[in-house]
TITOR-194525 format. One line per 4 residues: for each residue x, y, z of N, C-alpha, C, CB. Coordinates in steps of 0.2 Angstrom, whole numbers, always signed. Each point is the difference from the previous one (the first is absolute). Glycine has a CB too. Layout:
BEGIN
X/Y/Z/X/Y/Z/X/Y/Z/X/Y/Z ~ ...
This chain:
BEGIN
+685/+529/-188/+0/-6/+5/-6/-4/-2/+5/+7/+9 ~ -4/-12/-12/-5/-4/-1/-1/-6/+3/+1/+5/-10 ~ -6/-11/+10/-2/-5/+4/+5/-3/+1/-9/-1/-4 ~ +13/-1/+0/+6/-4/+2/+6/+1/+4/-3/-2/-8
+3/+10/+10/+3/+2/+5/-4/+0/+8/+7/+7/-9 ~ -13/-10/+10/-1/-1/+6/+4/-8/+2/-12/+8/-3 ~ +11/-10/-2/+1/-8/+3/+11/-2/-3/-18/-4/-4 ~ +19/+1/+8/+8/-3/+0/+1/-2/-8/+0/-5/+13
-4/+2/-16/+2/-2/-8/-8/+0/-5/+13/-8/+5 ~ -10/+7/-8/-7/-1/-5/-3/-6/-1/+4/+9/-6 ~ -1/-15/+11/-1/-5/-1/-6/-3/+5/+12/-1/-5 ~ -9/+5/+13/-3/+2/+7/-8/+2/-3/+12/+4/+9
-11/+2/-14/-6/+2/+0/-7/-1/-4/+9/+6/+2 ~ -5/-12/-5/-5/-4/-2/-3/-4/+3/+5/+1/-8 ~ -1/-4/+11/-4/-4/+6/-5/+1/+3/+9/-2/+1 ~ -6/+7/+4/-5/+3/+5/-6/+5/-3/+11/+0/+8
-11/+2/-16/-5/+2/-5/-6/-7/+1/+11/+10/-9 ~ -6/-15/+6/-5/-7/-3/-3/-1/+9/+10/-8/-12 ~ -8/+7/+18/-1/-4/+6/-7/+8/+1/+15/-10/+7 ~ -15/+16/-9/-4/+5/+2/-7/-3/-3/+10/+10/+1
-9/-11/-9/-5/-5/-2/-5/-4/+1/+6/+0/-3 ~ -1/-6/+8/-1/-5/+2/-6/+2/+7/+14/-6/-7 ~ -13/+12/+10/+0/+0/+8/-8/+5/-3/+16/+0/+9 ~ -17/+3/-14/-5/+3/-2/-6/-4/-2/+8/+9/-2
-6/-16/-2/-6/-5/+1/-2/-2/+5/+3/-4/-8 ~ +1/+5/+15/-2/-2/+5/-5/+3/+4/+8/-3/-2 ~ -9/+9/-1/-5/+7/+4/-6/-2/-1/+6/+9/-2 ~ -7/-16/-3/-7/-1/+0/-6/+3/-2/+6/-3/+6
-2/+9/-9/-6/+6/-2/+0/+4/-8/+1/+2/+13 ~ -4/+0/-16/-1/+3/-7/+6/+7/+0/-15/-4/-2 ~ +21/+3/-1/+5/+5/+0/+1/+6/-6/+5/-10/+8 ~ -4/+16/-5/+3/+2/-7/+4/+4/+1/-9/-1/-4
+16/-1/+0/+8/+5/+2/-1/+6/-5/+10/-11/+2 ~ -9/+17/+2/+1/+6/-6/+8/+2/+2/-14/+5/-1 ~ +15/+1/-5/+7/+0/+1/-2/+11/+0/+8/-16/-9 ~ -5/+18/+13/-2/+5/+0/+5/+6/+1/-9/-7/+4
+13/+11/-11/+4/+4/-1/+0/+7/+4/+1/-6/-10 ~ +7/+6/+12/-3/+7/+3/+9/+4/+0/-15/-5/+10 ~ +15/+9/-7/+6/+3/+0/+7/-3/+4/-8/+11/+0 ~ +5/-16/+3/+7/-4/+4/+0/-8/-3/-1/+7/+11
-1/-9/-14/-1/-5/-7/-9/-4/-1/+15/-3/+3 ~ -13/-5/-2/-9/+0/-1/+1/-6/+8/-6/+0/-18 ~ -1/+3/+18/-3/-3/+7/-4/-6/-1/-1/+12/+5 ~ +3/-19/-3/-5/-5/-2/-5/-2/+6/+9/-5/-8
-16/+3/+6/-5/+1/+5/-4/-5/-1/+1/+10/+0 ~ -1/-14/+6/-7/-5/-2/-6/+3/+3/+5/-11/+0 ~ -11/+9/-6/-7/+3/+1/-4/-6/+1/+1/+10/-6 ~ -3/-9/+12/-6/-6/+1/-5/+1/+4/+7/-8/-1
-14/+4/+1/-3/+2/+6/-7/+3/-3/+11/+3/+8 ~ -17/-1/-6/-6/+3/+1/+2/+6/-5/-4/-6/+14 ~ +2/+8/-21/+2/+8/-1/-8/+0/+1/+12/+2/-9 ~ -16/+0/+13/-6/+2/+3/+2/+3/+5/-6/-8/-4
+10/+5/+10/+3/+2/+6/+6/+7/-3/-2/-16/+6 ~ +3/+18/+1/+5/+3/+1/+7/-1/-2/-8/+1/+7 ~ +12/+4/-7/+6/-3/-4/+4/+0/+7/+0/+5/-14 ~ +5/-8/+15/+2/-4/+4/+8/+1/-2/-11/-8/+1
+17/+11/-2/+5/-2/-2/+7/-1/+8/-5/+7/-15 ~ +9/-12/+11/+3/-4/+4/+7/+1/+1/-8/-8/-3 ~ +14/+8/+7/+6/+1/-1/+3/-6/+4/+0/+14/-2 ~ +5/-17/-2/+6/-2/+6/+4/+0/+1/-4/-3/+0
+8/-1/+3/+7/+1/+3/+7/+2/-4/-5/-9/+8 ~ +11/+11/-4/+4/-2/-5/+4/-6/+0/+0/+11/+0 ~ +3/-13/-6/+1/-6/+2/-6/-6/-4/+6/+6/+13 ~ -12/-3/-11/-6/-5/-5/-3/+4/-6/-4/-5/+11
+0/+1/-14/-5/+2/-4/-5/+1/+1/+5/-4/-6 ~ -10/+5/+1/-11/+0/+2/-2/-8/+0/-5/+12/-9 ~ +9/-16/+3/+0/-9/+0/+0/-1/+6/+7/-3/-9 ~ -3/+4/+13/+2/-4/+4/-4/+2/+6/+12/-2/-5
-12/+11/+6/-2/+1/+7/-7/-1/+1/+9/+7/+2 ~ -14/-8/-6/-6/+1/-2/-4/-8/-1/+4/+13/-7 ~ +0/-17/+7/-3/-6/-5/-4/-5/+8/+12/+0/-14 ~ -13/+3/+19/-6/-4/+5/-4/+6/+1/+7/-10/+7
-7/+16/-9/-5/+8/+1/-6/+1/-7/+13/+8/+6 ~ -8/-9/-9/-3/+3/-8/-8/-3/-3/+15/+1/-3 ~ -16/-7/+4/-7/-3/-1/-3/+3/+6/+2/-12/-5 ~ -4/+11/+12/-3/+3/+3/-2/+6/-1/+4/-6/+5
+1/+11/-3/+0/+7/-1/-3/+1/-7/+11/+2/+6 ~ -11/-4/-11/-2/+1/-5/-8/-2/-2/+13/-1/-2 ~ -18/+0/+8/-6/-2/-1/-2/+8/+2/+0/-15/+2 ~ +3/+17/+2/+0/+8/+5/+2/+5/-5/+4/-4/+11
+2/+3/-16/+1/+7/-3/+4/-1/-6/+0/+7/+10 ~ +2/-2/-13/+2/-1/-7/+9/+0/+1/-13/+7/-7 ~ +16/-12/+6/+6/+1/+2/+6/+1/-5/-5/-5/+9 ~ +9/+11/-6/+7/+0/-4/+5/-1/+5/-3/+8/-9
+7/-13/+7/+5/-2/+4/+8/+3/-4/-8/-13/+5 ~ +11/+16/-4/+5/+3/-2/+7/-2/+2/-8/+7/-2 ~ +11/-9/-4/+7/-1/+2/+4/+6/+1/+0/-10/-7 ~ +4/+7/+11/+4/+10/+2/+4/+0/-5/+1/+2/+14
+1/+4/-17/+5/+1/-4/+6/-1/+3/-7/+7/-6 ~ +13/-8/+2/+5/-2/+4/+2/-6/+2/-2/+8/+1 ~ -4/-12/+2/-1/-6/+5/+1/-6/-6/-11/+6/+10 ~ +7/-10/-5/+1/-7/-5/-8/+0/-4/+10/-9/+9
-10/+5/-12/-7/-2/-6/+1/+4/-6/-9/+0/+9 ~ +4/+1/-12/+1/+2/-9/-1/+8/-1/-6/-12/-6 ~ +8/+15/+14/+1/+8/-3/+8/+2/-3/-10/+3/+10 ~ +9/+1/-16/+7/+5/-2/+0/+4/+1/+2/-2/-6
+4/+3/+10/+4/+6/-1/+1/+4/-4/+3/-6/+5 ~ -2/+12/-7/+1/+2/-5/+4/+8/+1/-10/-8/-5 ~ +13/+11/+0/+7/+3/+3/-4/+5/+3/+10/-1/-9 ~ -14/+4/+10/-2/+4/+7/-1/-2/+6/-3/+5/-7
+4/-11/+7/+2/-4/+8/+4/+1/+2/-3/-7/+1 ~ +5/+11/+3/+6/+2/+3/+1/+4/+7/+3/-1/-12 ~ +2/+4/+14/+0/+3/+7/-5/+5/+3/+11/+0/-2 ~ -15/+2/-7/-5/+6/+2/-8/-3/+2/+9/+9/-8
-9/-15/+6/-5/-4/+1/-4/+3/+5/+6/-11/-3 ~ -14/+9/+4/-4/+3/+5/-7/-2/-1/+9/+9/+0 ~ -8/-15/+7/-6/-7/+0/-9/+5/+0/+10/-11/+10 ~ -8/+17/-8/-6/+3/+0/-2/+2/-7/+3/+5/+11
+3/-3/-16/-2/+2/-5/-1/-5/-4/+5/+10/+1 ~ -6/-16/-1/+1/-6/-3/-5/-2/+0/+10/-3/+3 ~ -14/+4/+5/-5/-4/+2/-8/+5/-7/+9/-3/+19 ~ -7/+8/-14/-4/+7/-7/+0/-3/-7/+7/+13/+5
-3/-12/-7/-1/-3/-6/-3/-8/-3/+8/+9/+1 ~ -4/-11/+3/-4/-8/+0/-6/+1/+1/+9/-6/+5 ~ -13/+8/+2/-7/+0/-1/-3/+5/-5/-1/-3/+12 ~ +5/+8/-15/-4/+6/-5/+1/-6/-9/+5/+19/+8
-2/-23/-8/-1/-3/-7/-2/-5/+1/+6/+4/-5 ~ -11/-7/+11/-1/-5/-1/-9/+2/+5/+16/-9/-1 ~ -17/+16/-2/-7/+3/+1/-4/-2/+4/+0/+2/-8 ~ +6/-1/+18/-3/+0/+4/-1/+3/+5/+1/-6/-4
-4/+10/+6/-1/+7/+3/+0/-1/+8/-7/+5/-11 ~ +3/-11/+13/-1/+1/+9/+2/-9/-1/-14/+11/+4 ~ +18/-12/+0/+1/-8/+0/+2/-1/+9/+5/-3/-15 ~ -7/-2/+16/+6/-5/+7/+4/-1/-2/-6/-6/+5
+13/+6/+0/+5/-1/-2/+2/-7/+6/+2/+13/-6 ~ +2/-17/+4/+2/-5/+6/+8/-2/-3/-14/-5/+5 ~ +17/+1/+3/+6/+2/-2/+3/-7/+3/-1/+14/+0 ~ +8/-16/+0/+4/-5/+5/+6/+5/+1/-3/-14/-6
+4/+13/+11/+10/+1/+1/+1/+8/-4/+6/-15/-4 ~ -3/+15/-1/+2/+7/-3/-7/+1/-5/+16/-3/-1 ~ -21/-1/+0/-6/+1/-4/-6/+3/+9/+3/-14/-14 ~ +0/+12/+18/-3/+6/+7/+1/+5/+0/+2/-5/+6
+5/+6/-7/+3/+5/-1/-4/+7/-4/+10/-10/-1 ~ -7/+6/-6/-7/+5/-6/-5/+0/+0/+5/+0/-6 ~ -10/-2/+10/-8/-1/+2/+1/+4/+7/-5/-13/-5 ~ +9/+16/+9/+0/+6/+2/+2/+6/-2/+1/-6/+6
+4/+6/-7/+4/+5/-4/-6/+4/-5/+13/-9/+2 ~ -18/+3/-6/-3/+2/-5/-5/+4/+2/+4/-9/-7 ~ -5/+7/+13/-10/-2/+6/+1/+11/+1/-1/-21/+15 ~ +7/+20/-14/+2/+6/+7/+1/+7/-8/+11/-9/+16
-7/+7/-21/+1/+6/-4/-8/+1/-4/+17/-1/-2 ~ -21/-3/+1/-5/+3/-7/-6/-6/+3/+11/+4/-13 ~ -12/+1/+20/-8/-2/+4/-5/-3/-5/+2/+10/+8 ~ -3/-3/-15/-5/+1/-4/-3/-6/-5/+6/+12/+0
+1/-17/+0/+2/-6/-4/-3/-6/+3/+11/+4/-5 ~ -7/-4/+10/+0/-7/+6/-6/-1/+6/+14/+2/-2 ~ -19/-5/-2/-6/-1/+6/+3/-2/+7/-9/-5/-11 ~ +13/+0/+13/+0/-4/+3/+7/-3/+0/-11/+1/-1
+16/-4/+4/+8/-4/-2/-1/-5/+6/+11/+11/-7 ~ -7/-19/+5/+0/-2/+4/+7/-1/+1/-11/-4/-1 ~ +14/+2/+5/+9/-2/+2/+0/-5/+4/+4/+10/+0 ~ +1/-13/-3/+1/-7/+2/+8/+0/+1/-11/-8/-7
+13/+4/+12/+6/-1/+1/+5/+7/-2/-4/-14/-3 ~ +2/+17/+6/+3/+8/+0/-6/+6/+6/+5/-3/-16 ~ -2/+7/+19/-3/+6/+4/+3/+5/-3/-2/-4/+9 ~ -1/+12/-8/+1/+5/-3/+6/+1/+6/-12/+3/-6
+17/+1/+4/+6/-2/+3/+1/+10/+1/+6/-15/-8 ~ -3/+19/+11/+1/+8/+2/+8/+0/-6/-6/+2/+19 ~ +4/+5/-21/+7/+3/-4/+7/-1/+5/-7/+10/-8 ~ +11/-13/+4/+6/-2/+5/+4/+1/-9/-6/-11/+14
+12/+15/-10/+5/+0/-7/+4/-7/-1/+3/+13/+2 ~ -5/-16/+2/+3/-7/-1/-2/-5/-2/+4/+3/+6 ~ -12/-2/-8/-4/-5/-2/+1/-7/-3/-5/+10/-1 ~ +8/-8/-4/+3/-3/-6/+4/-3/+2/-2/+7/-7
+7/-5/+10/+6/-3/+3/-2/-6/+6/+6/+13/-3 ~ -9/-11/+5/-5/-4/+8/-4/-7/-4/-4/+13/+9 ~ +2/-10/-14/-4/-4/-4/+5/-6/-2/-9/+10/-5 ~ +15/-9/+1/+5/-5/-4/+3/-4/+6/+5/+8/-12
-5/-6/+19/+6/+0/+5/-6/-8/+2/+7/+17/+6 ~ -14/-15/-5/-5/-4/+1/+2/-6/-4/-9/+9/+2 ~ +5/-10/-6/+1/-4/-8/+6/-5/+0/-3/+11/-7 ~ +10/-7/+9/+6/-4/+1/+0/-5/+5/+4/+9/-4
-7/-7/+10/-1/-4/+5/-5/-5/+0/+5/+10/+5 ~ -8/-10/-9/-8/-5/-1/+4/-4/-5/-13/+8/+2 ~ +16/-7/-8/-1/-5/-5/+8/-4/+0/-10/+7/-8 ~ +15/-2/+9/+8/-4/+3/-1/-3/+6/+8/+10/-5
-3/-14/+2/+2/-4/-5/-2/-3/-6/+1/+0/+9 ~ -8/-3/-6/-2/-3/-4/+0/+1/-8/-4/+0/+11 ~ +2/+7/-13/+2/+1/-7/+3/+1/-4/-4/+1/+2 ~ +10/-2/+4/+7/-1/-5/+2/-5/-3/+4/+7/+5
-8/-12/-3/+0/-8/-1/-6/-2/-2/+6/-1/+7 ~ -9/+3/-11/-9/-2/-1/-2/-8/-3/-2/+15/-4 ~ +5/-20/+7/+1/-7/-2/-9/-2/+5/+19/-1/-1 ~ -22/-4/-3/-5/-1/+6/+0/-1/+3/-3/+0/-1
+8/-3/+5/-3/+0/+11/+0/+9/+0/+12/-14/+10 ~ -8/+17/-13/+2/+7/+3/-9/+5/-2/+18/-2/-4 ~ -17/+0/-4/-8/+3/+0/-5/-1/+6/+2/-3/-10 ~ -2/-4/+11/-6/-4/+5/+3/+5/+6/-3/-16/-4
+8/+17/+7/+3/+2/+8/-4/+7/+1/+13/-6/+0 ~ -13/+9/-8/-1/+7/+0/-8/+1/+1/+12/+2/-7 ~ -15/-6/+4/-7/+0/+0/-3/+0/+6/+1/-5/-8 ~ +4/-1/+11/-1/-1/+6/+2/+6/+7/+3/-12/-7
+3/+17/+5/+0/+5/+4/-5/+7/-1/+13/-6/+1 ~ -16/+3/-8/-6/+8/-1/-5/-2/+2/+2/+5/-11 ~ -4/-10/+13/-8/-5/-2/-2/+0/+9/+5/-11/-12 ~ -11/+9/+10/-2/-3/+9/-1/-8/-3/-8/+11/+9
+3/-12/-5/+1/-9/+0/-4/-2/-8/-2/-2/+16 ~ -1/+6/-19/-3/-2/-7/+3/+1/-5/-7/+0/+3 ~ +15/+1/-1/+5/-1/-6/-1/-4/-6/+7/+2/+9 ~ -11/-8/-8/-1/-3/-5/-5/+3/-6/+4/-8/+8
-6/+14/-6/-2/+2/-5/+3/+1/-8/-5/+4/+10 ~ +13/-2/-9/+2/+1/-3/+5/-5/-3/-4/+9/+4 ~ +5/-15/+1/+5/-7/+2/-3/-4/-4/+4/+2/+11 ~ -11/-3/-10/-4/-7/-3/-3/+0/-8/-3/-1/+13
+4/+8/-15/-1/+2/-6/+6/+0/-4/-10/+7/+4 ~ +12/-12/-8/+5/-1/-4/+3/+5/-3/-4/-10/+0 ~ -3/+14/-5/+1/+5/-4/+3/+6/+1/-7/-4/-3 ~ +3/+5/+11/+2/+7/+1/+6/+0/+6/-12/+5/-4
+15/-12/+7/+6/-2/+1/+6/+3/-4/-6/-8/+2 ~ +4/+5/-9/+6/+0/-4/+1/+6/-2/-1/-10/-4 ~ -6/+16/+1/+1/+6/+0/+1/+5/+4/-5/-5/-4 ~ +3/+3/+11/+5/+6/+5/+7/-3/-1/-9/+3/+10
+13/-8/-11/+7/-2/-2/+4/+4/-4/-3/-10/+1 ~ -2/+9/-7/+2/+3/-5/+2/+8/+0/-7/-10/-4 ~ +1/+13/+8/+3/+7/+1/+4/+0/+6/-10/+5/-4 ~ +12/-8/+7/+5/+2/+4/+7/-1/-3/-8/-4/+8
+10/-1/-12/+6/-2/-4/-2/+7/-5/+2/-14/+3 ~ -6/+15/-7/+1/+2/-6/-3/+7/+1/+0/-12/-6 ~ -3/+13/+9/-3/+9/+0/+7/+4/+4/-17/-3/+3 ~ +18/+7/-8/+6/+6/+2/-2/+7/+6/+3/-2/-15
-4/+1/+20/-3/+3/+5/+3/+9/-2/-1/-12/+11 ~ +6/+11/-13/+2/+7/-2/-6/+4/-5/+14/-3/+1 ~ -17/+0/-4/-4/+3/-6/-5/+4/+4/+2/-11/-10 ~ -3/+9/+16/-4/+3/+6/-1/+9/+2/+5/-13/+4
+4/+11/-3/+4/+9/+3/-6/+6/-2/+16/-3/-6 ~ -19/+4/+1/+1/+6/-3/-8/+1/+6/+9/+1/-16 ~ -13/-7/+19/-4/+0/+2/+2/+4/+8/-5/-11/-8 ~ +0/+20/+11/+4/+0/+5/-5/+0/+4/+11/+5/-5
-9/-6/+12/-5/-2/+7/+1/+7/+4/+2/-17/+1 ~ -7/+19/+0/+0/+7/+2/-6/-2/+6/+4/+8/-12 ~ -2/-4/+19/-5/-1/+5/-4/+5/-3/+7/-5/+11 ~ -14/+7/-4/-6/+4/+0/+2/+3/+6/-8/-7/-6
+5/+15/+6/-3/+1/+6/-5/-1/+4/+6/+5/-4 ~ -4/-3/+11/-7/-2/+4/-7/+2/-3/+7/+2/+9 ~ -6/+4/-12/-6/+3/-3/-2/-4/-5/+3/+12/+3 ~ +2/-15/-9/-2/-5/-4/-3/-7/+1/+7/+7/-3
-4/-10/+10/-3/-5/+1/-7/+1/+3/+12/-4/+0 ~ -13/+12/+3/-6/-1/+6/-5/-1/-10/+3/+9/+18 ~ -1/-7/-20/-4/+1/-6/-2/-5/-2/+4/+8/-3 ~ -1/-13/+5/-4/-7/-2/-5/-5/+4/+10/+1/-6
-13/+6/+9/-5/-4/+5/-6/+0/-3/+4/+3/+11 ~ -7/-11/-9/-7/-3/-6/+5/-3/-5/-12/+9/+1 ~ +16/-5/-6/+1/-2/-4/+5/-4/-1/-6/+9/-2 ~ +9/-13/+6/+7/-5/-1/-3/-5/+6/+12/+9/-4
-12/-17/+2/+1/-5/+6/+7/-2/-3/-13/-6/+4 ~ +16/+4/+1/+6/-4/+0/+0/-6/+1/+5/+9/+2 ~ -4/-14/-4/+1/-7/+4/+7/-2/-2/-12/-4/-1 ~ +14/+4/+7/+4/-5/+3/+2/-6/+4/+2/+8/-3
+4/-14/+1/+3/-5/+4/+4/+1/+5/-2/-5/-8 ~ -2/+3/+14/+7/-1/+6/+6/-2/-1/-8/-1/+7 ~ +9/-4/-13/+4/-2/+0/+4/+2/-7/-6/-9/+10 ~ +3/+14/-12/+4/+1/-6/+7/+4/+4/-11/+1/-11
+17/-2/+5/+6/+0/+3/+2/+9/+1/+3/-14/-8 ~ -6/+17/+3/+1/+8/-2/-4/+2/+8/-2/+2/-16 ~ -5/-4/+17/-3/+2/+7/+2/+1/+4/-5/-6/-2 ~ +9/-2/+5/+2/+0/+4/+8/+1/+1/-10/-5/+0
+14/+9/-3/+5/+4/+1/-3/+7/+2/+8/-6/-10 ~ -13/+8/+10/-1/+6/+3/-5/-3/+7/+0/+9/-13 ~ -1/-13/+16/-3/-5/+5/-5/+5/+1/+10/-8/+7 ~ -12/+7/-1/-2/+4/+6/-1/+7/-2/+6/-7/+8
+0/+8/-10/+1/+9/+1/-5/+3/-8/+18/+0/+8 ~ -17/-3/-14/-7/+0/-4/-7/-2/+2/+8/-3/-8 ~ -10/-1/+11/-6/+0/+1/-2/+7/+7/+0/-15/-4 ~ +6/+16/+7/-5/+7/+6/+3/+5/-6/+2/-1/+17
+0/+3/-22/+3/+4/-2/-9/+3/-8/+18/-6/+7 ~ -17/-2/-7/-8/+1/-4/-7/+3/+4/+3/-10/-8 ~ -2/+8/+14/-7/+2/+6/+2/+8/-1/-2/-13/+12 ~ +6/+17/-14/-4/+7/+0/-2/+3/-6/+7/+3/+10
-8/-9/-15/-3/+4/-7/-7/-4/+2/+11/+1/-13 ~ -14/+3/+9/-7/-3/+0/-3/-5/-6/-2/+10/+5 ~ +7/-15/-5/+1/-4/-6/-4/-4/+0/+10/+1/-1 ~ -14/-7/+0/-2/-9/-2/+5/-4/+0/-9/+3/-7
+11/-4/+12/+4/-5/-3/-1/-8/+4/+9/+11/-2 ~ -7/-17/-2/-5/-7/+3/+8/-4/-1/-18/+1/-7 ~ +20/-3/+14/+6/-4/+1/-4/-9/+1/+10/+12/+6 ~ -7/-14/-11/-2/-9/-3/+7/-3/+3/-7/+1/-14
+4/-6/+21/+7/-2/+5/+3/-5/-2/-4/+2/+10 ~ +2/-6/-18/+3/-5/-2/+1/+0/-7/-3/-6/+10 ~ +4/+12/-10/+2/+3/-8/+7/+7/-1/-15/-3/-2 ~ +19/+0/-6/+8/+3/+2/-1/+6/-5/+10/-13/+4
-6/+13/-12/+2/+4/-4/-4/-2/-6/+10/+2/+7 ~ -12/-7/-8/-4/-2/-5/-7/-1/+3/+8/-4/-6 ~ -9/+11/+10/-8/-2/+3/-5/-3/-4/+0/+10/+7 ~ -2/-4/-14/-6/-2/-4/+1/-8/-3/-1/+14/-4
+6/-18/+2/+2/-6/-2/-3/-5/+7/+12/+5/-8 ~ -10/-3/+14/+2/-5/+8/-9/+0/+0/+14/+5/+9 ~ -17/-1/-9/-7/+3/+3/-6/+3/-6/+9/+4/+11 ~ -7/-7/-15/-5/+2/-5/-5/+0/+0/+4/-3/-4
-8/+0/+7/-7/-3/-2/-2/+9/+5/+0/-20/-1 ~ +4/+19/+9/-3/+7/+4/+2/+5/-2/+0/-3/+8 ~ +6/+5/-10/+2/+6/-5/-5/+2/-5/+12/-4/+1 ~ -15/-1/-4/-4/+3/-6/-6/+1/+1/+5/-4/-7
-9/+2/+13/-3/+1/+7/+1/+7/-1/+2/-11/+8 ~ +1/+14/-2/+2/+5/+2/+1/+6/-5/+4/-7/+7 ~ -1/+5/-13/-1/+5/-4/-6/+2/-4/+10/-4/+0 ~ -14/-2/-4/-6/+2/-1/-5/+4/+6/+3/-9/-10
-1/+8/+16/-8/+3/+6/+6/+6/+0/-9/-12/+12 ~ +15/+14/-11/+4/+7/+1/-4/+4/-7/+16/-6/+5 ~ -16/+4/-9/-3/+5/-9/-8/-2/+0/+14/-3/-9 ~ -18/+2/+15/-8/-2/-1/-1/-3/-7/-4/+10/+8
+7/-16/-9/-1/-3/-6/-3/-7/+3/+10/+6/-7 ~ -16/-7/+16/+1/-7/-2/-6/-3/-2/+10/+0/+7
């Protein structure tokens, strides 16, 4: 399975390769892409930031890349710690796939090796959406690794055989219509139903406009599948006391399908968690400037 099966054609994948470019001169900061091989193909990674500081690595959504989700974090953050931003395999950006991607996949064993060849023994982890996800998931199995994880636009969620299933059922209901039509009023509407009121973070920036477009038309969400979402037990989640903040938007769309009955349902972990009333699904994007706040005083970096 190689790069060109993430994306719809090989023409898409150029594009959205070139606009990834384009959105990386925007970070405003001294970058450096590695490519990093391992048993489920190569993993592409941007390095930037303070290598003095702590190492810092970064996950995001599905659906996005590190280009995209990182490019109002990644200068800040990077005065605090040494950062690797990682494209998810599978996902969109310049990771490959390679023929041991497949059903037996396993974001834990992925995660292992990625930090054991890129010789980093104790790091932060932080996360968006499905990059929440694995900055739990990672915080809770290999204590010994993970100083500290922050989650954004995601909560630790209880084992539920349906997880997965609940998860696509979600997803479906937030982005349909819309994406079956990804024309730009439709883009903009959708922004507009993930977003709180600083939707223009991502509206008034032409680049990364066209770039979230671009992956919506052209990124193959199946290339995703082999990624599987597995809840936690109680005992797992209490495990992540001190060591997980969560930030989320009241008005992110995922949030607020669980309403009410998620927020009393988090009051019996002993979690951190910080709800921003005018912020949706692209918190770290909507809310930058406090998100990177919050994250560097969460990791005593400030």
């Amino acid at each position: 399975m190689g790069n060109t099966s993430i994306y719809k054609n090989a023409k898409t994948g150029r594009m959205i390769r070139e606009s990834y470019d384009e959105l990386l001169k925007l970070w405003g900061t001294d970058i450096t892409e590695l490519d990093i091989s391992g048993q489920y193909g190569t993993t592409h990674v941007i390095e930037t930031g303070d290598k003095n500081k702590p190492p810092l690595v970064l996950f995001h959504g599905v659906g996005d890349d590190a280009a995209l989700m990182w490019i109002y974090n990644a200068k800040e953050l990077g005065k605090h710690f040494h950062i690797f931003a990682v494209d998810t395999i599978g996902g969109p950006g310049k990771s490959e796939p390679g023929e041991g991607y497949d059903k037996s996949f396993d974001d834990e064993v992925w995660i292992s090796e990625l930090l054991d060849k890129m010789d980093l023994d104790k790091v932060f982890l932080a996360g968006v959406s499905n990059g929440a996800y694995l900055t739990q998931m990672y915080t809770i199995k290999h204590p010994e690794r993970v100083i500290k994880g922050v989650s954004m636009a995601g909560v630790p969620v209880k084992t539920s055989g349906n997880s997965k299933k609940a998860a696509m059922k979600a997803m479906m209901k937030v982005f349909l219509p819309e994406a079956l039509f990804p024309t730009d009023k439709n883009v903009m509407k959708l922004i507009r139903k993930m977003t709180g009121s600083n939707y223009k973070a991502f509206t008034d920036n032409e680049i990364v406009f066209r770039h979230f477009k671009q992956l919506m038309t052209g990124f193959k969400r199946s290339a995703m599948m082999n990624h599987k979402i597995i809840g936690f037990s109680e005992e797992e989640i209490f495990s992540l006391k001190d060591r997980l903040l969560c930030i989320v938007g009241r008005k992110d769309p995922f949030i607020m399908l669980g309403g009410t009955e998620l927020e009393e349902a988090l009051k019996q972990y002993p979690l951190q968690v910080i709800f921003m009333e005018d912020a949706g699904h692209g918190i770290n994007h909507e809310k930058a400037d406090e998100v990177n706040r919050l994250i560097v005083e969460f990791f005593g970096e400030k």
